[in-house]
N, C-alpha and C positions, 0 to 999 in steps of 0.2 A: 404183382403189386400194383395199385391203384391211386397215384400220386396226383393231390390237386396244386394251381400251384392261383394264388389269388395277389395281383397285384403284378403289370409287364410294364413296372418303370425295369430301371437297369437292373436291381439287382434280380429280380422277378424273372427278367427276360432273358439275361444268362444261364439260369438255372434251367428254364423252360427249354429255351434252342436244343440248351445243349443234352438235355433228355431226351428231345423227343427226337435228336441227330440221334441219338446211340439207338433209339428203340426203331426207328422208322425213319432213315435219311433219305432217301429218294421217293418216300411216300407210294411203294409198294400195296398192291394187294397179297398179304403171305397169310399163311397163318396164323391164328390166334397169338397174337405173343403172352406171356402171363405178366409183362408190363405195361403198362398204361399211362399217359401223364395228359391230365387235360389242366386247359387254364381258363382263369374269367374273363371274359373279353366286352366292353363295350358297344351296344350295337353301331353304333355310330363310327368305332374303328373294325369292326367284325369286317365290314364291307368292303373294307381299303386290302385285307390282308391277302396278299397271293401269297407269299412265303414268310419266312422270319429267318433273322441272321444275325450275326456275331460280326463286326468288322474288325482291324486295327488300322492306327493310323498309318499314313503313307508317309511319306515326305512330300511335300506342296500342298500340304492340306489335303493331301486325297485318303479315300477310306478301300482299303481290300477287304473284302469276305474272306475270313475265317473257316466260315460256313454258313451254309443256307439252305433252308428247310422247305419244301413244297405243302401250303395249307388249304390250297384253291381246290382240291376237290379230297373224296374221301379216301383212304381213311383217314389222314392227316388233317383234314379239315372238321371232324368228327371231334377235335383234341380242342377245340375252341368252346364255349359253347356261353352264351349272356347270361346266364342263370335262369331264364326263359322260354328255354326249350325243351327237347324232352328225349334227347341221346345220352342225356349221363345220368342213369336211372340208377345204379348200385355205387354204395353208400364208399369212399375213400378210404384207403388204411393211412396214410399220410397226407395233410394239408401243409403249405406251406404258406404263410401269410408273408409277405414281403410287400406290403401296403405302407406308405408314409404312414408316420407314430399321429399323424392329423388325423389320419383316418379310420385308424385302428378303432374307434365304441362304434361308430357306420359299419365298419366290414361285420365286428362282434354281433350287432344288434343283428344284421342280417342274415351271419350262420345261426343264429340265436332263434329266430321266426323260422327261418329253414330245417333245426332240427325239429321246433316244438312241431311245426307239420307233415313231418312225418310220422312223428311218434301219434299222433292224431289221426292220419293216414295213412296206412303205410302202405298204399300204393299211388300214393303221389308219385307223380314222376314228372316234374314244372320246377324242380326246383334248382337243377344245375348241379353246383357242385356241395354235393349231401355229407356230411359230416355223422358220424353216427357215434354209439357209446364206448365204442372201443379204439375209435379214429385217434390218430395223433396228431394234434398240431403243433408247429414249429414256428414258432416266432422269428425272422430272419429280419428284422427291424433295428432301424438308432435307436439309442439313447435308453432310458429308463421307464416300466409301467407297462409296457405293451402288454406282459407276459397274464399282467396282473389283470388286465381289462379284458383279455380274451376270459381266462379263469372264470375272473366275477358274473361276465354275459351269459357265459354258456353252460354257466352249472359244471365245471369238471377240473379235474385235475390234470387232464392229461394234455398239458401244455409245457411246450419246454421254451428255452432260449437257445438264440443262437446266435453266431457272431463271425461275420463274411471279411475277409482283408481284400476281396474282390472289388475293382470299382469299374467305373463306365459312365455311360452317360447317352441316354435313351434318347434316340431318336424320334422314336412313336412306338408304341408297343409291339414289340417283340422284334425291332430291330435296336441294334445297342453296338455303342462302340467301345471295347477294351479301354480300359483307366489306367489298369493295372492288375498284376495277378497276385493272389495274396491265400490264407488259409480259411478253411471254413470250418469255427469250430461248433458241437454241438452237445450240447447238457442230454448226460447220460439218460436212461430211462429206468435207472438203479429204483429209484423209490416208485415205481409206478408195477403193476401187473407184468405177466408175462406176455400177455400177446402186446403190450405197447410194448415192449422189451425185442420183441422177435420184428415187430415193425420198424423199428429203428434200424436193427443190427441189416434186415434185408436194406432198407432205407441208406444205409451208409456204401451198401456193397454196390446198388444201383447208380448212386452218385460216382464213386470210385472207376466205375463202369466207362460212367460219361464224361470221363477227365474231369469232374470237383472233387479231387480229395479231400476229403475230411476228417477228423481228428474225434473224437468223442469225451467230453470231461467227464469225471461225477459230479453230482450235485451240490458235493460242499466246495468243488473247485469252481464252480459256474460264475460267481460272482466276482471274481478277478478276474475272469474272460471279461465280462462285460462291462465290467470300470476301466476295464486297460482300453478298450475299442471305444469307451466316454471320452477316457481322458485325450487320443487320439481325434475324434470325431470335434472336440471341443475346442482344441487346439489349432484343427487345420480349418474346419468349417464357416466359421463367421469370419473369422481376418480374411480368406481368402474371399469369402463373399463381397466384405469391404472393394477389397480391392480388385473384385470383379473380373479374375485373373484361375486358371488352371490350379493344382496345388501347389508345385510347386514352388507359388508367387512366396510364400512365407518360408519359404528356405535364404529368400533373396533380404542381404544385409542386415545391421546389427539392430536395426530398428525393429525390425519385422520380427527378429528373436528374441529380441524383449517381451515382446507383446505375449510369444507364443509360449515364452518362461512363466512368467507373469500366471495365463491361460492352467495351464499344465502344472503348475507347481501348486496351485489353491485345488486343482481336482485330487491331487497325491495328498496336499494335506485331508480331505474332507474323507476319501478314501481311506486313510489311514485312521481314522478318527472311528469311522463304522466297522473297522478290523478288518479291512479287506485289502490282501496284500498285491499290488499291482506284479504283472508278467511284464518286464520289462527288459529283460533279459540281462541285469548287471549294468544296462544303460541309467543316466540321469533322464526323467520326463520330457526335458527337452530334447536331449540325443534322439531318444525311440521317436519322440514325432516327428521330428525331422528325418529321422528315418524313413520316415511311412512316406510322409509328401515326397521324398525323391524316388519313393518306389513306386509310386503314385503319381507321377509331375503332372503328367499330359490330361490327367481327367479335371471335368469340372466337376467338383463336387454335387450334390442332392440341393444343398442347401441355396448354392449360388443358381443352381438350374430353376429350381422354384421362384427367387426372386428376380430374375430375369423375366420369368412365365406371368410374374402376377401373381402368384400362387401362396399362400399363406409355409413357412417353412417349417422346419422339425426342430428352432431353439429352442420350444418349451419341455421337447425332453432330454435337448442335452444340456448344452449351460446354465438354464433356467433351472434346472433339476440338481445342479451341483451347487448353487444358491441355496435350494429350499435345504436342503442335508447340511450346508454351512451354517446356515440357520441354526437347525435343531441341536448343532454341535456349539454354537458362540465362535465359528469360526469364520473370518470376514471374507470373500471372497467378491472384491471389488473392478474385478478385472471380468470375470465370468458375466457379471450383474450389469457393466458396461457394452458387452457384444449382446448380451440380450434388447437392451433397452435399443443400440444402432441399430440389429438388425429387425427389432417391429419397427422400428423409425423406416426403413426398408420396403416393408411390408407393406406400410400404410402410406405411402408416398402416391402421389396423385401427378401426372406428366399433363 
């Protein structure tokens, strides 16, 4: 199996280490293995990379390795590649996009020019990681639309969703520190062909392989996966951002659970409105999130790391996105519309 994996912020990076630890952890010359995992690398961090690693926190603020991967010479070094080169010449059965939802039409537009030239060529080999007719991609993104702008770009249907309880918080590409451990679920290939079908089923076995268990829904349960990880995402995200603080800042006092009530109880109504029944396990909206953040304390969020960075964030697919659906329903959701408008106020702030 030939797994690409595009985007080594955290969640990108965990997934990547920890494949290419199970297929190739000391960066051996062996045998042909019949797995493969390359990722897209930047040339500008291409250069920096001797290895890649998983850490967790220490106590005193220090980070232990996990695990660590050797990528400074081949074949482990072979697993990288800018899109630029000309080692990863046969086409993927599994991509995994884990790209910020910012930059998800950029990555589209560019599998998009990458398949039409081969199908133009097909013996290009300049293009990195090839996507072909039968390829699956998996969406491992926040928030709402990704699934739909891959789809749109690249002419296909064989795009699924996915949804990680995994966090962290990326160092530099392809080192990452544990956030938290959590489940990875993934929308079934029930309505698709049989070899997306047989790609998946090898796809979950390979994961399972490399400690990420994962879970597989069908396609009519898919959409309560991914309003339950909205309404979570929306709840811990911009407050914590606010308050410039790990998750578990919004566990802290009756103030902060307001906020986070508030947050979480307009995404349960807009969700209930489009018939989609959240997994929340018998818990109220605010219990599960609060949940999450205390299984999560120690990681900074995507959203707070972006606006630290300078970096434009991912609210316009999540609270801004439980906004527009409020909208379409006449349902108010003035708390949501509030973390939107602070955190571009955020965004756009000039020191």
């Amino acid at each position: 199996m030939r797994v690409g994996v595009v985007g080594l912020g955290a969640v990108g990076s965990l997934f990547f280490n920890r494949l290419l630890h199970h297929i190739n952890p000391r960066n051996e010359i062996v045998a042909a293995s019949s797995n493969r995992v390359f990722a897209l690398v930047k040339q500008q961090h291409l250069r920096n990379l001797e290895s890649v690693a998983i850490y967790e926190r220490a106590p005193g603020g220090q980070r232990t390795p996990v695990l660590q991967v050797p990528v400074n010479a081949p074949p482990n070094a072979l697993s990288l590649t800018t899109g630029a080169d000309e080692h990863v010449t046969t086409p993927l059965d599994v991509l995994l996009v884990a790209v910020k939802s910012t930059d998800t039409v950029d990555v589209a537009q560019q599998l998009a020019v990458a398949a039409t030239a081969i199908t133009n060529n097909p013996t290009i080999s300049s293009i990195g990681l090839q996507s072909r007719k039968n390829s699956l991609l998996i969406s491992l993104q926040n928030g709402l639309g990704n699934v739909h702008v891959l789809q749109e770009q690249l002419v296909t249907e064989n795009v699924l969703h996915g949804v990680t309880y995994m966090g962290g918080q990326c160092l530099s590409p392809g080192h990452v520190i544990m956030g938290g451990k959590g489940a990875t679920i993934l929308q079934g290939a029930d309505h698709l062909g049989d070899v997306q079908q047989k790609h998946l089923q090898r796809f979950c076995t390979l994961l399972d392989a490399a400690q990420l268990p994962t879970q597989v829904v069908n396609s009519q349960d898919v959409q309560s996966v991914i309003w339950t990880k909205l309404l979570v995402n929306a709840g811990i995200n911009p407050l914590a951002s606010l308050l410039d603080r790990p998750n578990r800042c919004v566990t802290d006092g009756a103030s902060n659970h307001r906020v986070v009530r508030q947050i979480v109880d307009e995404v349960a109504a807009v969700a209930a409105a489009e018939g989609i029944p959240l997994q929340l396990g018998g818990q109220l909206p605010l219990e599960f999130t609060l949940g999450v953040a205390n299984a999560t304390s120690t990681n900074v969020c995507s959203m707070l790391h972006d606006i630290r960075a300078g970096k434009r964030t991912e609210i316009g697919a999540i609270n801004e996105m439980v906004v527009y659906y409020g909208q379409r329903h006449g349902i108010p959701t003035p708390t949501n519309a509030l973390m939107v408008d602070i955190v571009r106020a955020l965004e756009n702030r000039r020191d």
